[in-house]
C-alpha positions in Angstrom: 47.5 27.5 -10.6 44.6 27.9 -8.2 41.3 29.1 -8.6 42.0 31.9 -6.1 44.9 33.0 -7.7 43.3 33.7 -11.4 39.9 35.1 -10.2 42.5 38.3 -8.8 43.1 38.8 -12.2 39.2 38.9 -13.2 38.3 41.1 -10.4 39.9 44.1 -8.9 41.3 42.5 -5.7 42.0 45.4 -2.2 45.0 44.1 -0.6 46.2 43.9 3.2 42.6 45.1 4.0 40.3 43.1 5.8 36.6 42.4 4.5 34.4 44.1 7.9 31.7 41.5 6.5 33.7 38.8 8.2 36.3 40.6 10.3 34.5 40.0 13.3 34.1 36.1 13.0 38.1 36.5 11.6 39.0 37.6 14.8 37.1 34.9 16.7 38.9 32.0 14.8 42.3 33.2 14.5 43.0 34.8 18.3 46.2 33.2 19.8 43.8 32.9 23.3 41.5 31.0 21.5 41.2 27.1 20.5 37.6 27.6 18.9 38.1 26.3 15.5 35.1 27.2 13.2 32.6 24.2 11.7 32.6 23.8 7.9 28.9 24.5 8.0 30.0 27.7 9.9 32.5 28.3 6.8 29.8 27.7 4.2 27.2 30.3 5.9 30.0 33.0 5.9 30.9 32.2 2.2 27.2 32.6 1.2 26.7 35.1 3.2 29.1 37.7 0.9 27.6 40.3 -1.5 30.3 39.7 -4.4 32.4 37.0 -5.9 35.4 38.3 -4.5 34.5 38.9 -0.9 33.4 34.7 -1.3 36.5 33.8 -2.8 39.0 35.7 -0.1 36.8 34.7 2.5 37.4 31.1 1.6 40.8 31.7 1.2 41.0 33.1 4.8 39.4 29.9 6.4 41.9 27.9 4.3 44.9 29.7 6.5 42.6 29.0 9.9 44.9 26.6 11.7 43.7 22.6 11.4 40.9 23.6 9.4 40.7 22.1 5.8 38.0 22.6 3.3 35.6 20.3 2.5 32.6 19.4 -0.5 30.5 21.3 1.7 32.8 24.1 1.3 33.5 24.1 -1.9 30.1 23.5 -2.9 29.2 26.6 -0.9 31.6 28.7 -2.4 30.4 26.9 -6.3 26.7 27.9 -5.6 27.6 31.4 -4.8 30.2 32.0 -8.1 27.2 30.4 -9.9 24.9 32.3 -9.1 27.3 35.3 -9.5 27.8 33.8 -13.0 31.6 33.2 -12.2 31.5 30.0 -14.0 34.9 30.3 -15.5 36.2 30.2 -12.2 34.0 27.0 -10.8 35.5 24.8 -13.4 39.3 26.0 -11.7 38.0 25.2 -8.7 36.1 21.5 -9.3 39.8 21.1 -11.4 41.9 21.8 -8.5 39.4 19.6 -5.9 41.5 16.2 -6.2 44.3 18.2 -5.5 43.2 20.1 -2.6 41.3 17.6 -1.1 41.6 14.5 -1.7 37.7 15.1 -3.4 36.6 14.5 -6.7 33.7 16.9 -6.8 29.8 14.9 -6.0 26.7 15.0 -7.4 25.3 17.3 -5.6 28.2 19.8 -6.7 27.5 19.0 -10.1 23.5 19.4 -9.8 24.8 23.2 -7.9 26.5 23.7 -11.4 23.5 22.4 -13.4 21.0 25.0 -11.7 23.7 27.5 -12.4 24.0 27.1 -15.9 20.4 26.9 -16.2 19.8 30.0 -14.5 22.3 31.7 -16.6 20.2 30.3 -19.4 23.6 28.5 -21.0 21.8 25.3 -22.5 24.6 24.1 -24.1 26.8 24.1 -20.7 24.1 22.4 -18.9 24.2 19.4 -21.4 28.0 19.6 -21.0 27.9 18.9 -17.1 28.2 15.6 -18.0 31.8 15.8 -19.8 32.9 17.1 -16.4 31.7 13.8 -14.8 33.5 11.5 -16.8 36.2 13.8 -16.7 36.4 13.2 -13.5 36.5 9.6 -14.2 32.6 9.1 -11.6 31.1 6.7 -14.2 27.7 6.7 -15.5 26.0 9.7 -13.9 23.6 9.4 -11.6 19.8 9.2 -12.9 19.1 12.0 -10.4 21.8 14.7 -11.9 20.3 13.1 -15.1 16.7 14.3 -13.9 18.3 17.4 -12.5 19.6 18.3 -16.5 16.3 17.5 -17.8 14.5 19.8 -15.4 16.5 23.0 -16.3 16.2 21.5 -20.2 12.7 21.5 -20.5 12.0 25.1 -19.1 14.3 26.6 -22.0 13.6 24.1 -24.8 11.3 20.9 -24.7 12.5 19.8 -28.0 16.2 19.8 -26.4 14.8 17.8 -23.4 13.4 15.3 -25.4 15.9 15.0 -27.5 18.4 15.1 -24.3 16.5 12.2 -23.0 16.3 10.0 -26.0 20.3 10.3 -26.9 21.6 10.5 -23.2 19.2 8.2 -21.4 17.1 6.1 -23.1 20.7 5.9 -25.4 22.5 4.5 -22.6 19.5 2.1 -21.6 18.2 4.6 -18.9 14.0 4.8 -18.9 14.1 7.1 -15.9 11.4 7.0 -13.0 8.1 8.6 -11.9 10.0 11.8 -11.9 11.8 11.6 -15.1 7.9 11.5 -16.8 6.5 14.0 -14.5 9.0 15.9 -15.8 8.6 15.4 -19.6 4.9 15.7 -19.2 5.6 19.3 -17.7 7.1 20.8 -20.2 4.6 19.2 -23.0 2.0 20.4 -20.6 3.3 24.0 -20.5 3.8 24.1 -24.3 0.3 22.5 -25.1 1.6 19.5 -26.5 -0.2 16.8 -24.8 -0.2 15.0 -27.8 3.3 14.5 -28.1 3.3 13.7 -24.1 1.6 11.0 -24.5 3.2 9.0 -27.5 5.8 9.6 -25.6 4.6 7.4 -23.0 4.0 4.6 -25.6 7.4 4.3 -26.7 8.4 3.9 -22.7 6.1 1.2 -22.3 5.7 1.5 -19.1 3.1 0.4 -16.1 -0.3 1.9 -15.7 1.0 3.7 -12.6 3.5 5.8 -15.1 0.8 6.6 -17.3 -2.0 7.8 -14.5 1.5 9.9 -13.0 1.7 11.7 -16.1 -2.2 12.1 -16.8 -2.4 13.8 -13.5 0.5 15.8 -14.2 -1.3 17.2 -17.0 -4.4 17.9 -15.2 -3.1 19.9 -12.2 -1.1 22.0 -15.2 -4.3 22.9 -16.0 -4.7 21.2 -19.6 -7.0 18.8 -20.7 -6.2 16.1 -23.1 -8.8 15.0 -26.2 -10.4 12.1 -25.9 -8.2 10.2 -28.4 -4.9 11.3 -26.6 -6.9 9.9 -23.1 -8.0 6.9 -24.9 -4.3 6.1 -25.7 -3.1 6.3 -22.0 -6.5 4.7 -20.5 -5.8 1.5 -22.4 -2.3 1.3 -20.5 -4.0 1.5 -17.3 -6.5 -0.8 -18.6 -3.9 -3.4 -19.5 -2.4 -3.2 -16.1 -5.4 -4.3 -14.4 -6.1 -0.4 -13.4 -9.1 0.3 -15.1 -11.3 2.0 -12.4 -8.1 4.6 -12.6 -8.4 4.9 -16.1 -12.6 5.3 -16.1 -11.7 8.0 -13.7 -9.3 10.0 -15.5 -12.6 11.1 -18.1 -14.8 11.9 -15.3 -11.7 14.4 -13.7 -11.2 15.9 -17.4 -15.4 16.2 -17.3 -15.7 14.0 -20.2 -18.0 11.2 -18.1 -19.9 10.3 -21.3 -16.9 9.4 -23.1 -15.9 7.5 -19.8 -19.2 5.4 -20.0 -18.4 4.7 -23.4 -14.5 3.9 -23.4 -16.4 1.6 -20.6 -18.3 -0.3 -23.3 -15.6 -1.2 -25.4 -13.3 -2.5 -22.7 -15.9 -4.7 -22.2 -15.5 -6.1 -25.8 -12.0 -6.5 -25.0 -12.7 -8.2 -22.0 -11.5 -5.9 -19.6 -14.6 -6.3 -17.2 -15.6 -3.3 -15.0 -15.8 -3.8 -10.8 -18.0 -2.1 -8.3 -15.2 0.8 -7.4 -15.5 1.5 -11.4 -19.3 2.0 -11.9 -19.1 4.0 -8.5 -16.3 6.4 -9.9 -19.2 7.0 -13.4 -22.1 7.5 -10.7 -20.3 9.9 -9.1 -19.1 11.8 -12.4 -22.3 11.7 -13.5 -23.7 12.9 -10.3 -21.3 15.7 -9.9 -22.4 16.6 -13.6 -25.8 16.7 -13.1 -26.8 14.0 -14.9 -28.9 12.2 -12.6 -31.0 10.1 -15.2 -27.7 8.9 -16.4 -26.3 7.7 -12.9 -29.4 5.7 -12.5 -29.1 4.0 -15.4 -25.3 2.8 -14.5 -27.6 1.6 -11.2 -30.0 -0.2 -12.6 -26.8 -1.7 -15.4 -25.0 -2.8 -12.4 -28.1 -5.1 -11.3 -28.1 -6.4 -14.7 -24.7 -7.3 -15.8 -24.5 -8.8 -12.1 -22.2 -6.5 -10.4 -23.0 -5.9 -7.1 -23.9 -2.5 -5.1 -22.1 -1.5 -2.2 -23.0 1.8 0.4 -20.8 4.3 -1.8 -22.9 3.6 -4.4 -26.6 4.2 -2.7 -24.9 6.9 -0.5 -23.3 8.9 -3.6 -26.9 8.5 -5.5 -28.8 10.0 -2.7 -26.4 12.6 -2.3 -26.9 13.0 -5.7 -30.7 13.4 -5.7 -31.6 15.2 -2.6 -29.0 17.5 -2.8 -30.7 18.2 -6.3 -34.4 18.4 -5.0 -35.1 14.9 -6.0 -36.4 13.6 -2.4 -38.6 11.0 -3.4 -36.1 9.4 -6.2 -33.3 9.8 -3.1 -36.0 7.9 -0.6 -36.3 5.0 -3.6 -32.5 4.4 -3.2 -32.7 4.8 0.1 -35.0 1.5 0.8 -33.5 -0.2 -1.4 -30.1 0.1 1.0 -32.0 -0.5 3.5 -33.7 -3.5 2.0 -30.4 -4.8 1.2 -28.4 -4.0 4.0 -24.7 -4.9 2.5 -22.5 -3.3 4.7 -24.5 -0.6 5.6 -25.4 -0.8 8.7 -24.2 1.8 11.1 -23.5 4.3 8.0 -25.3 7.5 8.5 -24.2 9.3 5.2 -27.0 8.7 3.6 -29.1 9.4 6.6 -27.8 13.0 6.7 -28.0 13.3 3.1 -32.5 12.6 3.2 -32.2 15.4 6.0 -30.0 17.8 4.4 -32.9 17.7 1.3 -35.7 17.6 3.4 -34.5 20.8 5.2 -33.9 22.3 1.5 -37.1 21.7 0.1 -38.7 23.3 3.2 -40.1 20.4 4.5 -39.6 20.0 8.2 -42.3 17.9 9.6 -40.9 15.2 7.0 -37.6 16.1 8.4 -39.0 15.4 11.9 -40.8 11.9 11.2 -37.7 10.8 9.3 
């Protein structure tokens, strides 16, 4: 029995009377004078384009009797999205059952992710999870990692503890990790619910790449929470391992921690994880941006010890640093040596502008002028 049939008996259904929402485009497709036969994106605007679930359903119904016009996925997954978000979903599973039939079509994926978002928005948890009967019903195999990521969306904005659990039974259960956006959107939902511990041993247990773990630190940060150092120290060490350690120094100077950066920066030293030029730059900067002047210079002056070798970002973000700060003549020191040196900085005139812009500040002009 068709879908169209049994939603009459669900809603109260006006016969022999045409709908005046689409009587007009009726009349265009159907005159005897005319051979314009109507697109199936045309179909799928007109269906989404009525006000109830019965005016959708009869105006699919009416294309269905347009001569040589036969419905498509697009159609039916026009007419799906609008009973779902009409909360007809008794009526969407007639209509993905009757699909083979009709059309040769086992409904796709992007059908069943129209049905996901519906359930979700109707706040039915358990039917969302159940999505995935209806695949292998339909005999489509393994679903697809992004209906998968689709589920786990809608999961974690009702429940993260269902997520979670929805991702350890029915992915990581069938062998399936995910990708970037499978832990962007697990760290989301911890984020939201001020878990950031548990967001993070949960990136342990995935064992992934240092890339995965700065995806999901940064996820955190732009949700506006700030993990504790131990939690940090946890991911750092990934990115560490991978070679990334510059990104990991960098993730305590964004979450203002650049002390704690400094030291993580000591023991991975120990561990022999050995620090570059780009990663003392990032702790000059963060210490610059902090204030902490004294402290930048010392990371300077460490660099010249432990052998590692300037480069312009570095003078140009110290005297930033100190002339923006009233600190001329420290800035002036930096400045000479850069200029004693000259690696790779010829031709720069950051740090030119910066001397100015302090000069200028402090109200000294002629200075200004000589320079």
């Amino acid at each position: 029995m068709s879908a169209i049939f049994n939603l009459s008996k669900l809603l109260t259904r006006r016969t022999n009377q045409k709908l005046p929402l689409f009587s007009h485009t009726h009349s265009r497709f159907t005159s005897t004078t005319s051979v314009l036969l109507p697109t199936h994106q045309q179909i799928a605007h007109l269906i989404l384009d009525q006000k109830s679930a019965k005016e959708a359903l009869q105006t699919f119904e009416w294309a269905s009797k347009i001569p040589n016009f036969t419905h498509t996925l697009s159609t039916y997954r026009a007419l799906i999205h609008k009973l779902c978000t009409l909360r007809q979903f008794e009526v969407v599973e007639q209509l993905l059952d009757e699909m083979p039939k009709k059309i040769g079509s086992s409904p796709d994926d992007d059908i069943f992710i129209t049905v996901v978002r519906g359930f979700g928005r109707a706040r039915k948890t358990r039917d969302v999870i159940r999505v995935l009967d209806l695949v292998a019903k339909f005999g489509k195999g393994a679903p697809s990692l992004k209906l998968l990521n689709t589920i786990l969306d809608v999961l974690v904005k009702e429940d993260i503890d269902i997520a979670r659990e929805f991702y350890r039974k029915k992915m990581m259960g069938n062998g399936l990790k995910g990708d970037d956006y499978t832990y962007g959107i697990l760290m989301k939902g911890f984020c939201l619910t001020n878990r950031i511990g548990d967001g993070f041993k949960l990136l342990q247990v995935m064992k992934t790449h240092g890339v995965k773990a700065l995806v999901l630190m940064e996820k955190c940060f732009s949700s506006g929470f700030v993990p504790d150092v131990v939690t940090l120290t946890k991911v750092i060490e990934i990115l560490c391992n991978a070679g990334r350690i510059s990104e990991g120094v960098e993730g305590f100077v964004k979450a203002g921690k650049v002390k704690a950066g400094s030291g993580f920066l000591k023991q991975m030293e120990i561990k022999g994880c050995l620090p570059n030029t780009d990663t003392y730059n990032v702790l000059i900067a963060g210490f610059c941006d902090s204030g902490m002047l004294d402290s930048a210079l010392d990371m300077f002056d460490e660099m010249k010890r432990v052998g590692v070798r300037w480069n312009f970002v570095t003078f140009e973000t110290l005297i930033h640093g100190f002339c923006s700060t009233g600190r001329i003549r420290d800035g002036f020191k930096i400045f000479e040596l850069m200029v004693e040196g000259k690696g790779g900085c010829a031709g720069r005139i950051g740090s030119y502008n910066s001397i100015l812009y302090g000069l200028y500040k402090e109200n000294c002009l002629d200075e200004a002028l000589e320079f």
